[in-house]
N, C-alpha and C positions, 0 to 999 in steps of 0.2 A: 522810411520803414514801410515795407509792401504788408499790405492785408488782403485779404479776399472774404468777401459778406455774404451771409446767407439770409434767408429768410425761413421761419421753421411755426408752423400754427400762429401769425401775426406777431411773434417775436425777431428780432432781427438780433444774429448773432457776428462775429468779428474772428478771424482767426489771423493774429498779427506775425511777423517775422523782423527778430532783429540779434543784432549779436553783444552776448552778454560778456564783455571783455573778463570781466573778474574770473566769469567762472570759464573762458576759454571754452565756448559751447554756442551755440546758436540756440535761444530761444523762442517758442511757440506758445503764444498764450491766446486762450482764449476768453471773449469778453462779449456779456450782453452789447449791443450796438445802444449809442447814443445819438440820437437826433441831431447834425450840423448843420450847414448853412444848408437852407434851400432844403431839395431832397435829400441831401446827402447825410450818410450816418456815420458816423467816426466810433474808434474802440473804446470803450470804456472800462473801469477798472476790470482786471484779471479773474475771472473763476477760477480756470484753473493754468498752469504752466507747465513745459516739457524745456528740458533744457538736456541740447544733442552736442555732447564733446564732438569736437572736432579735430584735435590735436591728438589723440591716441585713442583708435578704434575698441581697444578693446577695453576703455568706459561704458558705462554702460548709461544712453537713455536716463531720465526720470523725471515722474511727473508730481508736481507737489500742486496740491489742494490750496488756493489763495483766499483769505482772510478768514475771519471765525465765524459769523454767522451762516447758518444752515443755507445754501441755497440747491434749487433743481437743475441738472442739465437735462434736455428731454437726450431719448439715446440714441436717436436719427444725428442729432447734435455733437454727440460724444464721439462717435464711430468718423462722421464727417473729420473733429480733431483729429483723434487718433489717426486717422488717413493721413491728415497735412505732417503729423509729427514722422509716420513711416518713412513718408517720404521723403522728408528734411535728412533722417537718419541714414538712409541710402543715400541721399546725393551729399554728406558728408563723409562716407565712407566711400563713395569711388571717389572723389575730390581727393582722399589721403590715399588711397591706393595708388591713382594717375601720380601725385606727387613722390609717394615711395618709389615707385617706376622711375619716375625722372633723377631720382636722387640717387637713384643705384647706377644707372649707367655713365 
């Protein structure tokens, strides 16, 4: 599963990608970074999630708030997300465009 780390005021955040079969969507969640081996910092539990159908464009997107306690995302943070989920959601929607294409001819 591909993630890409950031670093934001000495917090280190996680924006992971993977596919969530049940709901037939490609998943984006995002997670404070946990300390791994060495330097390395791996994703830890979800704040929040985007889950981008992929099997019929005209789903829509959505992002659901992960666990109950109160937590901050900073909004350099957010916006960062929201970018990765944009563009999750475009490159599933030409993926099923290229495919409609190919399916028609």
């Amino acid at each position: 599963m591909p993630w890409e780390l950031r670093e934001h005021a000495g917090r280190h955040y996680v924006v992971l990608f993977h596919y969530a079969l049940p709901d037939d969507a490609w998943a984006v969640e995002l997670s404070e970074a946990v300390p791994g081996a060495g330097m390395d910092y791996l994703p830890g539990a979800a704040l929040l999630a985007a889950l981008v159908p992929d099997e019929d464009p005209g789903l829509e997107p959505t992002v659901r708030v992960c666990g109950s306690e109160e937590r901050v995302v900073p909004y350099e943070i957010m916006r960062w997300f929201m970018e990765q989920v944009a563009d999750q959601v475009e490159r599933c929607r030409l993926a099923f465009a290229e495919g409609g294409a190919e399916a028609a001819e």
